[in-house]
C-alpha positions in Angstrom: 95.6 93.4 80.4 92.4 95.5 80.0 89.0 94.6 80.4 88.3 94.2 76.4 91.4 92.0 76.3 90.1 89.6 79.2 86.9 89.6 77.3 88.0 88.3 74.1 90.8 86.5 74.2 90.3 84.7 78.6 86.1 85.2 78.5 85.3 84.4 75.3 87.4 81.1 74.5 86.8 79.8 78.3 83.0 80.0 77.6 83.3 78.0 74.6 85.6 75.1 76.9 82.2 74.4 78.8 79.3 72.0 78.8 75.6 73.0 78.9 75.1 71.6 82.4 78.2 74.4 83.2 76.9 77.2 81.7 73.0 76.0 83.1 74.0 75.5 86.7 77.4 76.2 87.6 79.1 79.1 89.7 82.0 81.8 88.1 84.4 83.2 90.7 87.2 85.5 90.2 88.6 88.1 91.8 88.3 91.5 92.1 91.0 92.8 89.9 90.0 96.1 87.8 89.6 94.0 84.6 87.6 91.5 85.8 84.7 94.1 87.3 84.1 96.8 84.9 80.6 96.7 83.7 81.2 95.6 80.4 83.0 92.9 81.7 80.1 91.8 84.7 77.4 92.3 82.1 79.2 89.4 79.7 79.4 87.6 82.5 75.8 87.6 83.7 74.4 86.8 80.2 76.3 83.3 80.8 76.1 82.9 84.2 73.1 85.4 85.2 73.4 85.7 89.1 76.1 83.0 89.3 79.1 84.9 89.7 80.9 85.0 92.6 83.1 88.6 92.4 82.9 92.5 93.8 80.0 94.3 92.4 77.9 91.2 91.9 74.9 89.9 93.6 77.7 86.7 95.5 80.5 89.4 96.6 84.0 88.2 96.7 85.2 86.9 99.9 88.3 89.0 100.4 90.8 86.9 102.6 89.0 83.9 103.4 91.0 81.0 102.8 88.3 78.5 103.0 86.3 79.9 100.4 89.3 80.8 98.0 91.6 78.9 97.8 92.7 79.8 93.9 93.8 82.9 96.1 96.1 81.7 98.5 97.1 78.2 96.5 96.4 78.2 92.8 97.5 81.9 91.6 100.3 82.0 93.6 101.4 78.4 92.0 100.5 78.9 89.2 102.5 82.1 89.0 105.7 81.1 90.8 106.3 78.3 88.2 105.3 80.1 85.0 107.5 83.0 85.6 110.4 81.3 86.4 112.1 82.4 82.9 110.8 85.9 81.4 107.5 85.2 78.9 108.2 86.9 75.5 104.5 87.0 74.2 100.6 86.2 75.3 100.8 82.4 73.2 103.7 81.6 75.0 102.0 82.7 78.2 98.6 80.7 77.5 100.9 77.6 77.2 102.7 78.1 80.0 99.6 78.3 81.9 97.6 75.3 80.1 100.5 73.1 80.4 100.7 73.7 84.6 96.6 73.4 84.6 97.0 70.0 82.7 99.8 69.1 85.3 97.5 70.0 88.0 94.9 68.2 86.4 96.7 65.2 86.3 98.5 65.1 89.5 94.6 65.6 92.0 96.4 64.9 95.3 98.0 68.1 95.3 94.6 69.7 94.9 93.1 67.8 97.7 95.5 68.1 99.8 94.7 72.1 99.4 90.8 71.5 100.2 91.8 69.4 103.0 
């Protein structure tokens, strides 16, 4: 994935999922992965989010290895990841339901989450 493709097809349809009160006051972390920080990428970012992002070139650096404050890194990712690719993935819209079917599951099942924070 390049950093058009995580513009238009993860940016771009994320930012239409969220509220006002999102876009108005909340925070966007992600990592630091090549895609994620190039400066077409962190300028898109910024006119939703302005200084509210939470990454590597950015005004709220990314925490590298802090488990505290990321715990998509060391929990979510890797679960995430471990049970989508159990079988090969043939193509990206069999890859975005993979992934919104485990978020869902997540979603619906909060203990595991909290059990993470805790």
């Amino acid at each position: 994935i390049n950093s058009a493709i995580y513009r238009e097809e993860i940016l771009q349809p994320f930012f239409e999922e969220l509220h006002d009160d999102e876009l108005q006051q909340g925070f966007f972390q992600q990592d630091g992965a090549t895609p994620h920080c190039t400066q077409e990428t962190l300028t898109t970012l910024m006119e939703m989010f302005d200084d509210r992002i939470i990454s590597r070139n950015t005004a709220i650096p990314w925490p590298p290895r802090s488990c505290d404050l990321t715990p998509c890194d060391f929990f979510l990712w890797p679960y995430i990841k471990n049970s989508i690719y159990t079988t090969p993935v043939d193509n990206l819209e069999n890859l975005r339901h993979r992934i919104t079917n485990k978020i869902e599951e997540l979603n619906n099942t909060p203990n595991i989450l909290e059990n993470v924070m805790n």
